[in-house]
N, CA and C of each residue as an Amber inpcrd file, in Angstrom:
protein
   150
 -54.1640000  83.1210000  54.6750000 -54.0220000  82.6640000  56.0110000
 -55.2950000  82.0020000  56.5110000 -56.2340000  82.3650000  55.9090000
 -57.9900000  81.7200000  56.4160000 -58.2130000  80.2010000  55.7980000
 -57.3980000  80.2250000  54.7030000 -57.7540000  78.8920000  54.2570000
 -56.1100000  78.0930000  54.8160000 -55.3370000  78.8700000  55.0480000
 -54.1770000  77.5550000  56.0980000 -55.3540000  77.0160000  57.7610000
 -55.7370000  78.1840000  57.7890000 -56.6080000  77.8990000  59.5440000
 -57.5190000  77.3410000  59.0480000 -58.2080000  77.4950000  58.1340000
 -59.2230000  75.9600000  58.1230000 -58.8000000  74.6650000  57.6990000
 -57.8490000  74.9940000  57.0000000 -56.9890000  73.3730000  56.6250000
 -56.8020000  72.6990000  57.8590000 -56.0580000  73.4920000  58.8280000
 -55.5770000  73.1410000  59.5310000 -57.3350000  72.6010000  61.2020000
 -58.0650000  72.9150000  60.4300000 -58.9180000  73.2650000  61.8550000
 -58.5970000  73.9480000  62.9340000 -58.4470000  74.9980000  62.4950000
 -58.0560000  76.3020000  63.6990000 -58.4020000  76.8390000  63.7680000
 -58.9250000  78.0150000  64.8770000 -60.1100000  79.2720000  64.8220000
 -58.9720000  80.5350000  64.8900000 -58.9220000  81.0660000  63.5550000
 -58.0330000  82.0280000  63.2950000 -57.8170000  83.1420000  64.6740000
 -58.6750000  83.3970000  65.3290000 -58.8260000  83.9860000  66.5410000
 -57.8230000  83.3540000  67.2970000 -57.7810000  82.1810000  67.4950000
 -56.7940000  81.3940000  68.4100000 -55.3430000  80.8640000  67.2810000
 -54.5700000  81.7640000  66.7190000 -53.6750000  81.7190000  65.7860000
 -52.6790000  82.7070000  65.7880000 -51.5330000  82.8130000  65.8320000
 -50.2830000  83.5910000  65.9250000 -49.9800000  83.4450000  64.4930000
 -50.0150000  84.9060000  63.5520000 -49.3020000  84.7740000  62.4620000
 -47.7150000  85.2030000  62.6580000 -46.9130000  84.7940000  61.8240000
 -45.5800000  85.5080000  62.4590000 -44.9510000  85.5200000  60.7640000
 -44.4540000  86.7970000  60.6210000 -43.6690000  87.1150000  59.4670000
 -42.6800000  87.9170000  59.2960000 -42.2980000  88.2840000  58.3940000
 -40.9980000  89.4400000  58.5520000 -41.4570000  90.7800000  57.5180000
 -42.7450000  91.0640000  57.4240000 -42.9340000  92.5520000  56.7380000
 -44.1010000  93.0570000  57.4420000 -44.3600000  94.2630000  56.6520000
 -45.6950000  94.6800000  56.6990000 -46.6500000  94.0320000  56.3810000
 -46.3740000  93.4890000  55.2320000 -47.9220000  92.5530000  54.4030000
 -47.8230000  91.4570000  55.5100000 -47.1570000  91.0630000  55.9450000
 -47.4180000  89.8330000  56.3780000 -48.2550000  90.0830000  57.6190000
 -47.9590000  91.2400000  58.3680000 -48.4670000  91.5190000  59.6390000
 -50.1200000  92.0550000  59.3440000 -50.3730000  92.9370000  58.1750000
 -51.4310000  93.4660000  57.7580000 -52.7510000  92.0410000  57.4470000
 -51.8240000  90.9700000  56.4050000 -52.8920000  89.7680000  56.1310000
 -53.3670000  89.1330000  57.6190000 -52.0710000  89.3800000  58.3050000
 -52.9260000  88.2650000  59.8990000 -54.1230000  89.1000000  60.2970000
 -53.7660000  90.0620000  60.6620000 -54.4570000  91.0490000  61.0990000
 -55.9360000  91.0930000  60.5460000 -55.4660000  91.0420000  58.9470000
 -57.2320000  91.3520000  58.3460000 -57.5820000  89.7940000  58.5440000
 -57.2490000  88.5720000  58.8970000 -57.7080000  87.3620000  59.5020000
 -58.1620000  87.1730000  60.6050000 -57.3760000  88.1030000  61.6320000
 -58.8960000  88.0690000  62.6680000 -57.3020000  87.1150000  63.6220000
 -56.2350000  87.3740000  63.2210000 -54.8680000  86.1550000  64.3170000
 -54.3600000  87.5820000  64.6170000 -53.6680000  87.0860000  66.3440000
 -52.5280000  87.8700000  66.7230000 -51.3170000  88.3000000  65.4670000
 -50.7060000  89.0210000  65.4600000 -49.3240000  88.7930000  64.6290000
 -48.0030000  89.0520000  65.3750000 -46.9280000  88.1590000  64.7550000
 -45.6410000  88.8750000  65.2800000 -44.8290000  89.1540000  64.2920000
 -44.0870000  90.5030000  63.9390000 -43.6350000  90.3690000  62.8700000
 -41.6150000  90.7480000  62.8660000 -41.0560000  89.6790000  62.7920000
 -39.5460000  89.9030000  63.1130000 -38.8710000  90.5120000  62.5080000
 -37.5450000  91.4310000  63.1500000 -36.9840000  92.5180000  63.0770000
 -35.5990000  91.9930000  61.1540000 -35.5970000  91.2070000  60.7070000
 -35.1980000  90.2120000  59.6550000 -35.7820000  90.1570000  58.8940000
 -35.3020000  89.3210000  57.3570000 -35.8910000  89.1280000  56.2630000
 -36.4020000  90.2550000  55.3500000 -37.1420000  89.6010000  53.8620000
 -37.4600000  90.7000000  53.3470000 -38.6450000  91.6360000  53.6860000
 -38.6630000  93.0380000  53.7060000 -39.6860000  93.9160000  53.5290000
 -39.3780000  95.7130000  52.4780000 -38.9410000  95.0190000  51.4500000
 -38.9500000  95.6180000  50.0100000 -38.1470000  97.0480000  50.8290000
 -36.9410000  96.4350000  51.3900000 -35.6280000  97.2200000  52.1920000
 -36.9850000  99.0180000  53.0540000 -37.4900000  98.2610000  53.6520000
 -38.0320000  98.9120000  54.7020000 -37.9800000  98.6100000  56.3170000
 -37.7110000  98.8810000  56.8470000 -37.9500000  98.9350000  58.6260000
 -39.6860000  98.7070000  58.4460000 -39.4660000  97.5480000  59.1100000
 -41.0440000  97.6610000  60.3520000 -41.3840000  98.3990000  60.8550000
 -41.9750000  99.8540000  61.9540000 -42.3680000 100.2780000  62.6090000
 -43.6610000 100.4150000  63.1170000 -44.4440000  99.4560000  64.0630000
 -45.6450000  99.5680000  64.4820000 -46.0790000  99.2730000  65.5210000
């Protein structure tokens, strides 16, 4: 996600990650972006809860 926000010229701080698992919410997170992570898709047949 650090090297999409610098591709992109973005200050990961000012960045919304949005995914549908845990990992996905955990990588924004260790990037330093908000996350949102939707109640859909795969997460290795687990519920979100956080």
């Amino acid at each position: 996600m650090l090297t999409a926000a610098q591709q992109l010229g973005v200050d990961p701080a000012a960045t919304v990650a949005i995914g549908d698992s845990e990992n996905d919410a955990l990588a924004g997170r260790a990037a330093g972006m908000a996350t949102l992570t939707v109640p859909c898709g795969y997460n290795h047949g687990q519920l979100y809860k956080q």
